[in-house]
N, C-alpha and C positions, 0 to 999 in steps of 0.2 A: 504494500500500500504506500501509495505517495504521503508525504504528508500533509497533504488538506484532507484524507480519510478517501480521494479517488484511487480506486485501483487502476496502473497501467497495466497495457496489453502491452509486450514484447514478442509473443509470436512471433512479427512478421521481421524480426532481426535476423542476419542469416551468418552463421557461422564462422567463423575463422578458418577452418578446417577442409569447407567444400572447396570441387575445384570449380576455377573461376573459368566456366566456358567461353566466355566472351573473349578473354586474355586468351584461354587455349585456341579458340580460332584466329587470332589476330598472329599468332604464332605458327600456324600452322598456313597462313595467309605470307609470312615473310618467308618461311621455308620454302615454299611452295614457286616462290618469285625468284628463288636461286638455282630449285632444282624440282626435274619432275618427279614428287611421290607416287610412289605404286601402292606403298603402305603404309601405316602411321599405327602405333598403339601405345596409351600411355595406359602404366600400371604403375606400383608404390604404394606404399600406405596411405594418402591421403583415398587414392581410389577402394582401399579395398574398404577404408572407414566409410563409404558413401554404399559399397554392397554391405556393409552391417558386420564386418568382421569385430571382432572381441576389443576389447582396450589392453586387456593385460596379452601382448603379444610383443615378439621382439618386432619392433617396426619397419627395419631398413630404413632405404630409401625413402623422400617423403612423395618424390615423380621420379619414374621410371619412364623415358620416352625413345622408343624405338623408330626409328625412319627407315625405310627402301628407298630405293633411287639404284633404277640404271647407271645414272650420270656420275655415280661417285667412284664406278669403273675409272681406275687410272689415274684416284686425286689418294692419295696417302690420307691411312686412318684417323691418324692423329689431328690435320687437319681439316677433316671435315668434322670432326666432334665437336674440333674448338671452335667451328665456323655455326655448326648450329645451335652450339650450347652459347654460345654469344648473345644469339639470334631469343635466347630465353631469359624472360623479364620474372625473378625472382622476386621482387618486389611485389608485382601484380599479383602472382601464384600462389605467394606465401611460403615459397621454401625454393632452391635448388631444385635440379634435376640432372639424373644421371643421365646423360645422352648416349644413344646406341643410332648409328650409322652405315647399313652396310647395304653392299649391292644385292640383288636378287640371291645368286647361291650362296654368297657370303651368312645371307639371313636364313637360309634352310639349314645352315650347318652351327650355327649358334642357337638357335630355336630349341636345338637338340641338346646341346653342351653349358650352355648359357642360362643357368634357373633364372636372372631375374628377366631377361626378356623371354625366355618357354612364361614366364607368371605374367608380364605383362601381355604380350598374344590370347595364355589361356583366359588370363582371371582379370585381366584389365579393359580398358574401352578400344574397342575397335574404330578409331578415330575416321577412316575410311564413310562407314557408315553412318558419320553424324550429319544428321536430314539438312542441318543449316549451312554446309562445308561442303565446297564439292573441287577434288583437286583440278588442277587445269591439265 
């Protein structure tokens, strides 16, 4: 209760915690301007807190975001992570992100070796799929 004896409503305050769509498209909107996606999935704790996972868990990562691209054929690993992980506004998200970058077979063979992106493909958003996002 306030104190004039009115009770506020907060309902409609939204979290610290969720992800911020809007930012993830604006993101996935600059990505998209340097290089063609085939795929996109983010996964991480912040996602799996939004499908109803437990609190008491070890967290990891708070974004996990995995990208395809043909086009990264030929550009060295290290630079493309640091080019897309630049490209992500930590501020806006609320946390870091671990960036994963690879070309088509590159990603079938991490998919398999690689738990946090096999967790962000299985258990995270299939960013492809998002109705409001559509890659070029």
């Amino acid at each position: 209760m306030h104190a004039t004896g009115v009770r506020r409503d907060n309902r409609g305050v939204e979290l610290g915690t969720a992800v911020n769509r809007r930012e993830l498209q604006r993101y996935l909107s600059r990505i998209s301007d340097r290089w063609p996606i085939t795929a996109a999935y983010l996964g991480g704790a912040r996602v799996a807190d939004e499908f109803g996972a437990p609190p008491q868990r070890e967290r990891g990562p708070e974004f996990v975001i995995v990208l395809v691209s043909a086009a990264y054929e030929g550009m060295p690993w290290l630079e493309r992570v640091y080019q897309a992980g630049s490209l992500w506004d930590a501020l806006e998200m609320g946390a870091p992100a671990d960036v994963h970058c690879y070309t088509p077979p590159e990603f079938e063979r991490k998919r398999t070796t690689l738990r946090a992106v096999r967790e962000a493909v299985d258990g995270g958003l299939d960013l492809t799929e998002v109705a409001e996002y559509r890659f070029n």
